[in-house]
N, C-alpha and C positions, 0 to 999 in steps of 0.2 A: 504494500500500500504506500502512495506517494501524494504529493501535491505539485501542481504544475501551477508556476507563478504567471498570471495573467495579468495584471498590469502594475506599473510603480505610480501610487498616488501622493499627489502633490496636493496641500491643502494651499489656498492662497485665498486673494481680496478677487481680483481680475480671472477669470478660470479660461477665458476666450484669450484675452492678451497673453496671459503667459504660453499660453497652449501655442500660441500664432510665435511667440521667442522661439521656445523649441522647435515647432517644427522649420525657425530658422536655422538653426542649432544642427537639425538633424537630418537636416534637408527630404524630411518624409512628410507627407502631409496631413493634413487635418483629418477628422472624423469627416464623413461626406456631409453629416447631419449637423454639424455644428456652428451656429452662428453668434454674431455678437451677441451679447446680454444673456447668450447659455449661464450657468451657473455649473454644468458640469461638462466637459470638452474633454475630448480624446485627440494626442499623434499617435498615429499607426507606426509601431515600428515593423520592421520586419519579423516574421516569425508567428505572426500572431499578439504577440507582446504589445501592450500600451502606454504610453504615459497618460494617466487618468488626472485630470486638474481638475479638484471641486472645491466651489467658492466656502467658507466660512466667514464666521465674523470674527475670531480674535486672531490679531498678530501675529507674526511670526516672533517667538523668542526666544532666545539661543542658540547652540551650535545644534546641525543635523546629529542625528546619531544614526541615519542610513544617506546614501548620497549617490549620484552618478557618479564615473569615471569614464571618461571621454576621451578614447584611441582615433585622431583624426586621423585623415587619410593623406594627409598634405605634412606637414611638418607640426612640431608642437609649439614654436613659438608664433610660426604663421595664424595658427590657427587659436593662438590667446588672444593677437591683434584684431581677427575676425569677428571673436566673440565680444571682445571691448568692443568694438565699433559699434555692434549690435545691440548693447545696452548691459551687458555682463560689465560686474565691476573688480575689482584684483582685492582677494583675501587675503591672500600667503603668497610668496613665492618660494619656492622647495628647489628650485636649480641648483645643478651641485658643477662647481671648474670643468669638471672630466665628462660635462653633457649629461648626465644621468639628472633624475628629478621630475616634477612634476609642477604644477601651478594651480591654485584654488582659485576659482571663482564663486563670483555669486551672479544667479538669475537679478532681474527686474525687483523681484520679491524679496529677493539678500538668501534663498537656496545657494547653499553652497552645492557646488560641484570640482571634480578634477577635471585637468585637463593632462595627458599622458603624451608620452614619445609615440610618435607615429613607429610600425611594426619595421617599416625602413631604417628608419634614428638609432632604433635598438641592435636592430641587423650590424650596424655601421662602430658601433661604439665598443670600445674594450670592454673587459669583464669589470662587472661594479666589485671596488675595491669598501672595508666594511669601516 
């Protein structure tokens, strides 16, 4: 007996805005059904898999204790500058000299997420020393 995860829900204020961020984010698109002033909006990702956004009333407060992590297909710095442009704002920066590392953002809403080495960056770099 198992459980098959069906979507990552996101509570937020905007459930259409944010939902319309990601599927900048993740270049996949909306629910077919969903329009502004939804209160609850789905990205399709691949797989079956969703990002489920439903509006609440209270705040976001404090740190995630689950999160995305984000393996761009481009480069990892390229694709920190794409997400700034887009309205992501910079949490942490985790870079390490030797290219190894990571960078947190945060959505619209201050959701944090990572942003990871593309599978090429990684391909390309020495062994991480500890």
């Amino acid at each position: 007996m198992f459980s098959t995860v069906a979507n990552m829900a996101v509570d937020c204020t905007d459930a259409y805005g944010l939902a319309r961020f990601w599927s900048e984010v993740t270049g996949r698109p909306l629910h077919p059904g969903d329009r502004p002033g939804d209160d609850e909006t789905e990205v399709m990702l691949p797989g079956g898999l969703t990002l489920h956004f439903n509006e609440v009333p209270e705040p976001k407060v404090g740190k995630n204790r689950l999160h995305l992590c984000l393996r761009p297909d481009t480069s990892r710095d390229a694709e920190v500058e794409r997400l700034l442009t887009l309205g992501a704002s910079l949490v942490a920066d985790h870079r390490r000299p030797d290219g190894w590392g990571w960078v947190v953002l945060a959505d619209p809403e201050g959701n944090e997420f990572c942003v990871l080495l593309a599978e090429s960056e990684r391909a390309s770099l020495p062994p991480r020393s500890s």
